[in-house]
C-alpha atoms as an extended CHARMM CRD file, in Angstrom:
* protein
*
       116  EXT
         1         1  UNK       CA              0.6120000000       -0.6610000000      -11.9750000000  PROA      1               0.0000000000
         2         2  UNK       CA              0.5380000000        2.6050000000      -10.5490000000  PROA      2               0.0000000000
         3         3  UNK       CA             -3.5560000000        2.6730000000      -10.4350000000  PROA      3               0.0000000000
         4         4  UNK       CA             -3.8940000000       -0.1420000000       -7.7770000000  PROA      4               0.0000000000
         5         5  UNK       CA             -1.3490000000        1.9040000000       -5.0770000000  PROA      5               0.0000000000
         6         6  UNK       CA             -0.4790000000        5.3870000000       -6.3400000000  PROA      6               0.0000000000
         7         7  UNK       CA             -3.0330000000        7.5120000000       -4.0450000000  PROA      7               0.0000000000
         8         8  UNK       CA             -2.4800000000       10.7760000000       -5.2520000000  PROA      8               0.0000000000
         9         9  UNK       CA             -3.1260000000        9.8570000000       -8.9780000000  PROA      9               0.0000000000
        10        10  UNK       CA             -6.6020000000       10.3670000000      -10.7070000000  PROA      10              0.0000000000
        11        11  UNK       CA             -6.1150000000        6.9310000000      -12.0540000000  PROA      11              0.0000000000
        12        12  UNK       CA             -6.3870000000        5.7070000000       -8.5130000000  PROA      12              0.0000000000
        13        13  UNK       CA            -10.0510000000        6.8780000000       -7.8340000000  PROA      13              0.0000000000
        14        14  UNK       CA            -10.8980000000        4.8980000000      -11.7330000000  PROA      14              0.0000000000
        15        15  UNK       CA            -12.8890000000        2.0810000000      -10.8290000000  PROA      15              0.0000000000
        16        16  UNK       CA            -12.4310000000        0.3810000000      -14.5340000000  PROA      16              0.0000000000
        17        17  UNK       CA             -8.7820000000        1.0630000000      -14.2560000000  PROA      17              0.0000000000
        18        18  UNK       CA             -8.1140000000       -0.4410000000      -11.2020000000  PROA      18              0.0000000000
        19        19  UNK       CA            -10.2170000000       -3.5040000000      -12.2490000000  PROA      19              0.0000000000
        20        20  UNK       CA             -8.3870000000       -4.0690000000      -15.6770000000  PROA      20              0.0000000000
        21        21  UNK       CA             -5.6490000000       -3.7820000000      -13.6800000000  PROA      21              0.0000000000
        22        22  UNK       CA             -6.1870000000       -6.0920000000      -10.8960000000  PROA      22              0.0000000000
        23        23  UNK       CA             -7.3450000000       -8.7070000000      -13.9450000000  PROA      23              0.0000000000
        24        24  UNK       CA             -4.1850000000       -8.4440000000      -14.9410000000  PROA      24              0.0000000000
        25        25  UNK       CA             -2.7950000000       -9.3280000000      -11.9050000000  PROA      25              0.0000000000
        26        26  UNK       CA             -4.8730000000      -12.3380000000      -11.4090000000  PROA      26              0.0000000000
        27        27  UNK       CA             -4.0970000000      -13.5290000000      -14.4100000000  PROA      27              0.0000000000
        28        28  UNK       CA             -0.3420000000      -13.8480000000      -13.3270000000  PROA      28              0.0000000000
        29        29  UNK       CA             -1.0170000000      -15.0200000000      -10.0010000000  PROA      29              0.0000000000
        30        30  UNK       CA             -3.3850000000      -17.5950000000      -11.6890000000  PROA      30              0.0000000000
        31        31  UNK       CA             -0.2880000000      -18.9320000000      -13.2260000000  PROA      31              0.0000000000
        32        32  UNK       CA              0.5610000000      -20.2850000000       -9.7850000000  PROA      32              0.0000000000
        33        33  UNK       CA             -2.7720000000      -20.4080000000       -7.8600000000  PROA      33              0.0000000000
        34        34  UNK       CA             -5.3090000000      -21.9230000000      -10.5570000000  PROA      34              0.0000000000
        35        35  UNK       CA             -8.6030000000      -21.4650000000       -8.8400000000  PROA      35              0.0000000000
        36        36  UNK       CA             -7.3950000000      -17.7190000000       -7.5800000000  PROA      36              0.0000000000
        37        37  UNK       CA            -10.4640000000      -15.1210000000       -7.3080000000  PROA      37              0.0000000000
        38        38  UNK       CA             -9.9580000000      -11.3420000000       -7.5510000000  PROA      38              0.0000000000
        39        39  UNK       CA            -10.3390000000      -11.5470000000       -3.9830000000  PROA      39              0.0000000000
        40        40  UNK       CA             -7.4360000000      -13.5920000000       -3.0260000000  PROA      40              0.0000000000
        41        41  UNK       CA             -5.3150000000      -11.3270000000       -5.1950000000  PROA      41              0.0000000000
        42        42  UNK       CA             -7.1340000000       -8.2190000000       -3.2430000000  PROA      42              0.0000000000
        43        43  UNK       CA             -6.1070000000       -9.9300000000        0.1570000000  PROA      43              0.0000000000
        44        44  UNK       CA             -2.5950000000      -10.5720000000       -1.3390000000  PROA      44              0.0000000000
        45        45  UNK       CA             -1.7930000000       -7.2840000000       -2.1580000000  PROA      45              0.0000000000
        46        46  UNK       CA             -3.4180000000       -5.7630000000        0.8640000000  PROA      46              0.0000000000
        47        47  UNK       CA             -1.4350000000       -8.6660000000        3.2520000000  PROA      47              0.0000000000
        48        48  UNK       CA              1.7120000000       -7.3320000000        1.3030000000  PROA      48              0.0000000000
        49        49  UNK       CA              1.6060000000       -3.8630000000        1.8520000000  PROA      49              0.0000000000
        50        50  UNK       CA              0.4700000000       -4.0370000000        5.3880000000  PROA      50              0.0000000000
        51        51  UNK       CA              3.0040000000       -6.0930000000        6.1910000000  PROA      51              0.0000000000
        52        52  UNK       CA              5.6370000000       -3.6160000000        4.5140000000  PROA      52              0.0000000000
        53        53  UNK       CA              4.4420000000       -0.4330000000        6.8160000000  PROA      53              0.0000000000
        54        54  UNK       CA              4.6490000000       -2.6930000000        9.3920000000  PROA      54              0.0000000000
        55        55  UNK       CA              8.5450000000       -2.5820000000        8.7290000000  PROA      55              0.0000000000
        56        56  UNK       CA              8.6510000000        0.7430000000        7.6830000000  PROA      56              0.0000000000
        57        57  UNK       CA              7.0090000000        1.6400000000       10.8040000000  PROA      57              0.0000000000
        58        58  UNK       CA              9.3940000000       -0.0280000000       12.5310000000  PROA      58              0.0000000000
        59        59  UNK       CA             12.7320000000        1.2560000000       10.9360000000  PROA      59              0.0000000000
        60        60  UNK       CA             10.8440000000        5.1810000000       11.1290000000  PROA      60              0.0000000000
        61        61  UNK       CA             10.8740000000        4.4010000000       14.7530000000  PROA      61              0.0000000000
        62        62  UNK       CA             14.1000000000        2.7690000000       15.3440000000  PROA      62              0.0000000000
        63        63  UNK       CA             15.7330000000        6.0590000000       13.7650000000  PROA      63              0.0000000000
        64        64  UNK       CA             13.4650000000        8.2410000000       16.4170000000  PROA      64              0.0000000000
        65        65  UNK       CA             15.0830000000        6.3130000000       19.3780000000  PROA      65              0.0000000000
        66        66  UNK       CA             18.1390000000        8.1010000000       18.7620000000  PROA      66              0.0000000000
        67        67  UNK       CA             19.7330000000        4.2610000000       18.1160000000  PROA      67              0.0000000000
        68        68  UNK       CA             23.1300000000        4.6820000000       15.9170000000  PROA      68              0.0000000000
        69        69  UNK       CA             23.8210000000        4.1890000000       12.7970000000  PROA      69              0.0000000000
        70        70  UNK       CA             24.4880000000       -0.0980000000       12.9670000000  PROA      70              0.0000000000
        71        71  UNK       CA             21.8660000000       -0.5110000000       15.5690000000  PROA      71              0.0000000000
        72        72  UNK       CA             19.3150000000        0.5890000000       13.0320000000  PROA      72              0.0000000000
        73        73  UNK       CA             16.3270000000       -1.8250000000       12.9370000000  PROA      73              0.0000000000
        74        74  UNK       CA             16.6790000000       -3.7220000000        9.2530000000  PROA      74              0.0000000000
        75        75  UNK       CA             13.5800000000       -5.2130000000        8.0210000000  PROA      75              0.0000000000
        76        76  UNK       CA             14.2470000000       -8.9930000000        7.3130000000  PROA      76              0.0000000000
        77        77  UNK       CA             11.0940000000       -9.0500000000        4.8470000000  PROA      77              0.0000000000
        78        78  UNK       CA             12.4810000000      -10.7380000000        1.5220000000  PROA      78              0.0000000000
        79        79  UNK       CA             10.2240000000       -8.6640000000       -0.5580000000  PROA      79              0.0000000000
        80        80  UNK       CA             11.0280000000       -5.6330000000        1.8130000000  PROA      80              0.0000000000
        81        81  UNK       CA             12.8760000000       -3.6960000000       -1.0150000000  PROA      81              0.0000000000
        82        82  UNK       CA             10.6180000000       -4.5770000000       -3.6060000000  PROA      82              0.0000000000
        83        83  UNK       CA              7.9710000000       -2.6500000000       -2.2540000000  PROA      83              0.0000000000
        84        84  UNK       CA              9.9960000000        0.5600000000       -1.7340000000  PROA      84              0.0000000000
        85        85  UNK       CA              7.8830000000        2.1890000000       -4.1860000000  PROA      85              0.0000000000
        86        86  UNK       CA              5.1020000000        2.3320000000       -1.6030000000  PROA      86              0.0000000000
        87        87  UNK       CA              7.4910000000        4.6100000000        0.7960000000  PROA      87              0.0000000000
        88        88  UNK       CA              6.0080000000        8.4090000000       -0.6190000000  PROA      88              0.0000000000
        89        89  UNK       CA              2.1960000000        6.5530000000       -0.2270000000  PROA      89              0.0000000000
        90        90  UNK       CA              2.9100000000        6.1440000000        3.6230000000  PROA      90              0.0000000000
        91        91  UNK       CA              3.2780000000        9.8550000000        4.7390000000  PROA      91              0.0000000000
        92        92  UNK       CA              1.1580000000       12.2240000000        4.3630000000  PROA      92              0.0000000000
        93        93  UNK       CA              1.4850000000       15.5560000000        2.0370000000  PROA      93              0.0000000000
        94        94  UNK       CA              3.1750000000       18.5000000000        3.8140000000  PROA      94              0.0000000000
        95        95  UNK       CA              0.6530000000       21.0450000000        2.6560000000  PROA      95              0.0000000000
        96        96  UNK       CA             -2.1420000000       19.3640000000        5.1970000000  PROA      96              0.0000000000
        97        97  UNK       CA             -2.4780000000       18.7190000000        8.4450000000  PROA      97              0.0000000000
        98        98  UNK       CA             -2.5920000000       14.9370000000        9.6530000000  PROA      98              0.0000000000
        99        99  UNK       CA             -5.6700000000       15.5240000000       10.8750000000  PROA      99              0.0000000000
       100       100  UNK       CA             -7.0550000000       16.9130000000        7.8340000000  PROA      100             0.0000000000
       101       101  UNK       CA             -5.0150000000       14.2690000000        6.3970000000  PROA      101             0.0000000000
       102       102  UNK       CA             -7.1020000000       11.2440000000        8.0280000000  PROA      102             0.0000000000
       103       103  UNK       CA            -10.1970000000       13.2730000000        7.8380000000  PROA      103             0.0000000000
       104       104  UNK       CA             -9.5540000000       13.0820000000        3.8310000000  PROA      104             0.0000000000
       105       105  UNK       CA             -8.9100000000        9.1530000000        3.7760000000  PROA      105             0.0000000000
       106       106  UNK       CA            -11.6960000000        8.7210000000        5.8610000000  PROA      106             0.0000000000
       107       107  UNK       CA            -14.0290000000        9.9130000000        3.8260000000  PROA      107             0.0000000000
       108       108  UNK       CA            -12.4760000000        8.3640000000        0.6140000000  PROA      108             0.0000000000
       109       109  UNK       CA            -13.2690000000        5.3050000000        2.3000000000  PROA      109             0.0000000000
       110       110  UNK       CA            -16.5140000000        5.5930000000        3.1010000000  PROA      110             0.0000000000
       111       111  UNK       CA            -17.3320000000        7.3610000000       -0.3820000000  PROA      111             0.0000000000
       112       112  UNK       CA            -15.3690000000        4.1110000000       -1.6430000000  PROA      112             0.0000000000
       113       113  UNK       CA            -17.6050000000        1.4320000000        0.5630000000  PROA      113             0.0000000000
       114       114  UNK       CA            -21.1700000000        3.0570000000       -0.6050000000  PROA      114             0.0000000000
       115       115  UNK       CA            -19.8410000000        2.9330000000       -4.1220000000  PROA      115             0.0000000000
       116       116  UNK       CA            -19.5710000000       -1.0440000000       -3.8090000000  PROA      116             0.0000000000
């Protein structure tokens, strides 16, 4: 489900999209959790992915120490690989700055926060 993680997609910015969406997912993590809210599956998926840039972060900077090849950090996450689809959301686009870059999130997020 693309909408709830893809930040460069119009889909993403789709408020009704990203609801039916997450709906979806609480209807499969229902299926485990009974009394699960959209909230718990919002703090799920947010615990998830920060916990995978955590790793990433960590293998991005492993690589800058100049470590070789079998001294490599390796994340030990079980869902670590899973979530590789996320990789391309964690850097930012070439064609801007990472100031510009933050700047642009920023204000996504507080557009996002007076919309609620």
């Amino acid at each position: 489900m693309p909408v709830l993680w893809k930040i460069k997609s119009e889909e993403y910015m789709d408020r009704d999209k990203k609801s039916q969406a997450m709906e979806r997912l609480l209807d499969f993590y229902r299926q485990k959790f009974e009394n699960a809210t959209t909230d718990d599956v919002k703090k799920k998926f947010n615990s998830l992915r920060t916990n995978f840039r955590k790793e990433l972060k960590k293998i991005k900077d492993s690589k800058k120490s100049g470590a070789g090849a079998e001294e490599i950090y390796q994340s030990t996450l079980w869902y670590f690989d899973a979530m590789s689809f996320l990789v391309d959301q964690e850097t930012p686009s070439d064609s801007i700055s990472t100031i510009d870059y933050e700047h642009e999130v920023g204000c996504n997020f507080i557009k996002l926060f007076i919309q609620l």
